[in-house]
Structures are given as C-alpha cells and as structure tokens.
C-alpha positions as CSV (number, residue, x, y, z in Angstrom):
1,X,64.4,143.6,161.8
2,X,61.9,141.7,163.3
3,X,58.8,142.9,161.3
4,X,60.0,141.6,158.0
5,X,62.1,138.7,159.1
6,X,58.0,138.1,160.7
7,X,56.4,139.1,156.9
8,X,59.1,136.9,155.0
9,X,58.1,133.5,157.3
10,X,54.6,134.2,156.9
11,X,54.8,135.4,153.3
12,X,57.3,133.6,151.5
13,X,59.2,131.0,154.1
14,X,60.8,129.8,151.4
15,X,63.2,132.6,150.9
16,X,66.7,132.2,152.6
17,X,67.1,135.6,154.2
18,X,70.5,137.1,156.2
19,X,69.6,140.6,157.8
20,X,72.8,143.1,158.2
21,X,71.8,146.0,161.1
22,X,73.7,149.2,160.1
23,X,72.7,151.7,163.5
24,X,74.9,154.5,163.0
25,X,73.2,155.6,159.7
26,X,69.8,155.7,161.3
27,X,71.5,157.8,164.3
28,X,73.4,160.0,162.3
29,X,70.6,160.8,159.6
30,X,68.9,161.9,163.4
31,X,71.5,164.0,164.2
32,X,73.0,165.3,160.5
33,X,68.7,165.9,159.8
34,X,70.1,165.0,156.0
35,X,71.4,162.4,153.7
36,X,75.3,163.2,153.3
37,X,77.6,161.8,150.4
38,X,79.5,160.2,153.5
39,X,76.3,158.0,154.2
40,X,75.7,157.5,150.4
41,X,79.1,156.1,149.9
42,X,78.3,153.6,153.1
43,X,75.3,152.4,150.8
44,X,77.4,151.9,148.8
45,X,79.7,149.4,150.7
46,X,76.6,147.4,151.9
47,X,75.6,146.5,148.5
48,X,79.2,146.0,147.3
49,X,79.3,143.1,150.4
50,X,76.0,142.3,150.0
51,X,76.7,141.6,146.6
52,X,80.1,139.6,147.8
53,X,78.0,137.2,149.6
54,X,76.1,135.6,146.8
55,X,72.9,137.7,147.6
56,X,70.2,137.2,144.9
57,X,68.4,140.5,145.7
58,X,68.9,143.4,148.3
59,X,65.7,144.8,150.0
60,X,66.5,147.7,152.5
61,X,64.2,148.8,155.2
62,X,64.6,152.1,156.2
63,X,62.6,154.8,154.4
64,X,64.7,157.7,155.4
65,X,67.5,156.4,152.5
66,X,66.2,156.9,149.2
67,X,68.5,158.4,147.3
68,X,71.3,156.5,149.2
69,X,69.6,153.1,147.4
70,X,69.1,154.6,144.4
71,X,72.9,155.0,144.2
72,X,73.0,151.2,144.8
73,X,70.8,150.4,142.0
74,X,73.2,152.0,140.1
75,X,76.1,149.8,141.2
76,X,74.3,146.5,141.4
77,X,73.3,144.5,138.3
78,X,70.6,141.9,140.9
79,X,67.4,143.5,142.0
80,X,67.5,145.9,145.0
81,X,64.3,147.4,146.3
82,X,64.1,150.7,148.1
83,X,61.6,149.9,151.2
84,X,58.9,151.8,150.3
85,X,58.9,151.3,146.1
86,X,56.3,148.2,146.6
87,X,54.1,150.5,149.2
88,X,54.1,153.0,146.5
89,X,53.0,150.6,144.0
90,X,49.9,149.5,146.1
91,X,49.1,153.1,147.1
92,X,49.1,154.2,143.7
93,X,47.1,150.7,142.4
94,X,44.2,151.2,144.9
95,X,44.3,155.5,144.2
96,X,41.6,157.5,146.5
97,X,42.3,159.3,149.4
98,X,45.1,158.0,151.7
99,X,47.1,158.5,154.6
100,X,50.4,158.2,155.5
101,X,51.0,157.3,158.8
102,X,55.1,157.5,160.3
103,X,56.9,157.6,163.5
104,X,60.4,158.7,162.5
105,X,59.4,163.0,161.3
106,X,62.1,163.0,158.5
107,X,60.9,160.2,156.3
108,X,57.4,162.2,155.7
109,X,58.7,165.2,153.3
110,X,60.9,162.6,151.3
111,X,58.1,159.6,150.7
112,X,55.2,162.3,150.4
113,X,57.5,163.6,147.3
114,X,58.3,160.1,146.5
115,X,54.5,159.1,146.5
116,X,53.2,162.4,144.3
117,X,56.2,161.7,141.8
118,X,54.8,158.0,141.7
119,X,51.6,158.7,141.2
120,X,52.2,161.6,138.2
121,X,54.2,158.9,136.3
122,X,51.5,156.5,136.3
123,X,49.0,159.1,135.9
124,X,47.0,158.8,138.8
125,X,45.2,161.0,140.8
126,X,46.0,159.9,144.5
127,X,45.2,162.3,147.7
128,X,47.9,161.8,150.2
129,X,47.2,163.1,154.0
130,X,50.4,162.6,156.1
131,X,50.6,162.1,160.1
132,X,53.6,161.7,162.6
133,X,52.9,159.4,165.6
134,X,54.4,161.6,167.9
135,X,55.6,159.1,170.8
136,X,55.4,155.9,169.0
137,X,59.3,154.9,167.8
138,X,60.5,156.2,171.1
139,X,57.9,154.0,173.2
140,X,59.6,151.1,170.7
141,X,63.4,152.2,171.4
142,X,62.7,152.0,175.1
143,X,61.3,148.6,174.8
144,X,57.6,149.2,174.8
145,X,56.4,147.5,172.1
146,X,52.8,147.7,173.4
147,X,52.5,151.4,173.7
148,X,53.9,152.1,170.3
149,X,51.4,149.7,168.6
150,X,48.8,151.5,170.7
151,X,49.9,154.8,169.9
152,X,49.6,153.7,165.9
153,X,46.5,152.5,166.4
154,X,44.8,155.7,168.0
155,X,46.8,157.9,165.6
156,X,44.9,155.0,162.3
157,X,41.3,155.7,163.9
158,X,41.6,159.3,163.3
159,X,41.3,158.6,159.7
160,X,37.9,157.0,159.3
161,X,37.2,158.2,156.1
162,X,40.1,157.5,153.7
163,X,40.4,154.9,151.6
164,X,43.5,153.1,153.1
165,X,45.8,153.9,155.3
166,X,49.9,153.3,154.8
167,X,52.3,152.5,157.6
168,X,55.7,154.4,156.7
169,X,57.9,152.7,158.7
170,X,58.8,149.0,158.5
171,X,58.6,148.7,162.6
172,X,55.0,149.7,162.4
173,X,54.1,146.4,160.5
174,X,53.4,144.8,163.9
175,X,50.3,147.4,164.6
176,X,48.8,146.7,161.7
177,X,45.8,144.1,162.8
178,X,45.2,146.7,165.8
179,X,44.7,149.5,163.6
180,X,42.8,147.9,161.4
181,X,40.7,147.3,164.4
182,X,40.2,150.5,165.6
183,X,40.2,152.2,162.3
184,X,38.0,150.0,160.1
185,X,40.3,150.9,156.8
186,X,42.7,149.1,154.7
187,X,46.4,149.2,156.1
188,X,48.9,148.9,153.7
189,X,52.7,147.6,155.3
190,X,56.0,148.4,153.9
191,X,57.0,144.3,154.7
192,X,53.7,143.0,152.9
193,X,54.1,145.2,150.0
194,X,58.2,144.6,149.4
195,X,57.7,141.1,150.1
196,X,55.2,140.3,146.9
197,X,56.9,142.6,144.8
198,X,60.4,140.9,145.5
199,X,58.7,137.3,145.3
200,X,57.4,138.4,141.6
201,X,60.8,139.5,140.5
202,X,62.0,136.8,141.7
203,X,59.9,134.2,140.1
C-alpha cells in the first residue's frame, strides 16, 4: 500500500485515506489462475464495509480484479474506481504506440483486453506492446525493493521508441523516476493516474 498511500501525500494530502489489505485474494487468484464467484462475492463484502464506514469513494489497487469491481460498482451508489480505469484514460488521451509494462503474468491478458476495448469506445487508434518483468514482484515479496525497481527499469529501456510507457501494477510506481531515466519515455503510474481522476470526481 505504500505506493499510493506515497502518490496520495504528494498528490492530494488533503484526502483522508484508510487502506484495508485483503492477501488471500491476491494469493488465491495465484493459485485458482482465475477470478471465481467466491472472490467476486468477497468484493462484494469490502465495498458493503467500506461503504459502512462512511467512505466517500473506493479506489482498489490490484489490476488482476476487474470484473470483481465492476460488480461493486454495481452495488455502491459513491464513486469506486477500478485501479487501472484512470491509466486507461491517459493511455488512450496521449494514443501512439505504448507499452505495458507488469510484474504479476495474469493481469496482462485482462488489461490488454481492457485497454483495446477502451480505446475502440473512444475511437482511438492506440498500439499496445505488453512485457512481464520476470523477477521483479518476487525480488519485492522477498524484501528487495532495490532489485525490483532495477529490474523495471532495465525491462523500460528496452522500449526506446514508444511513445510512453505504462506501469501495470500499483507497486511499480516507486520505479518510475528510474525508468524514466534509463528509458528516456513518458511513464504513466496506476497511483498518479487514479489519484487525479478520483480528485476531479471528487471536486
């Protein structure tokens, strides 16, 4: 939760946030390899409590979920923001060629299909490269933040000629100034994005 409890105090510190850590979805997505109604219906409970709590919006940040949120949305009457909806946005608003960078392999076929289905409704042409950081989220699990930022930024500079590149994951937000170093392109966040979109519904 760090990267956007970092995003929100540099981005909009004016914004009282609570974070809730769910672990056993994330592990048994792993292991299951596919969203089950099970885990939908455990969406479904978080925004029912979240909603219990007096929360003004709901912003999840795992990209693996979609159509878990979705069912959400269709719960809750307040905003709720998939984690990759505002990314989405951006990608389609700056169009080109762009790449996708993740570190967890089963969010790729879900947000590339997500992304094409985005761009065709606003009618935009966008060419989207995808690439798995193989190594990265396990060098962060075993608590080495430094080799997964590096491992980002070495997998960014292979993509000197896109447009932009887009970070999949909210945990790669921290690599971002790195591989904007090494890679000399744009690099679109999950946090950044969410975070301006949320602030404007908000407003």
């Amino acid at each position: 939760m760090d990267p956007i409890a970092a995003a929100f105090r540099s981005d909009w510190p004016a914004a009282r946030t609570a974070h809730l850590l769910e672990e056993s979805l994330f592990a048994d997505f792993g292991r299951d390899g596919r969203l089950t109604d099970a885990m939908v219906e455990r969406f479904r409970v978080l925004g029912r409590y979240c909603v219990s709590a007096g929360a003004d919006a709901i912003l999840f940040t795992c990209s693996a979920f979609g159509a878990a949120i979705d069912a959400v949305k269709r719960d809750q009457t307040i905003p709720v923001l998939k984690p990759n909806e505002a990314l989405y946005d951006d990608m389609v608003a700056r169009g080109g060629r762009i790449v996708l960078l993740a570190t967890f392999a089963p969010t790729i076929a879900s947000m590339s299909a997500e992304i094409a289905a985005h761009a065709k409704s606003k009618g935009v042409s966008l060419h989207l490269d995808t690439h798995l950081v193989g190594g990265a989220l396990e060098a962060l699990m075993q608590g080495r933040p430094d080799d997964h930022h590096r491992l980002i930024a070495e997998a960014a500079a292979k993509f000197p000629g896109h447009d932009a590149i887009a970070f999949g994951q909210f945990s790669m937000a921290p690599a971002r100034d790195r591989a904007a170093v090494r890679a000399g392109n744009p690099i679109l966040t999950t946090p950044d994005s969410a975070i301006r979109k949320l602030k404007a519904m908000m407003a």
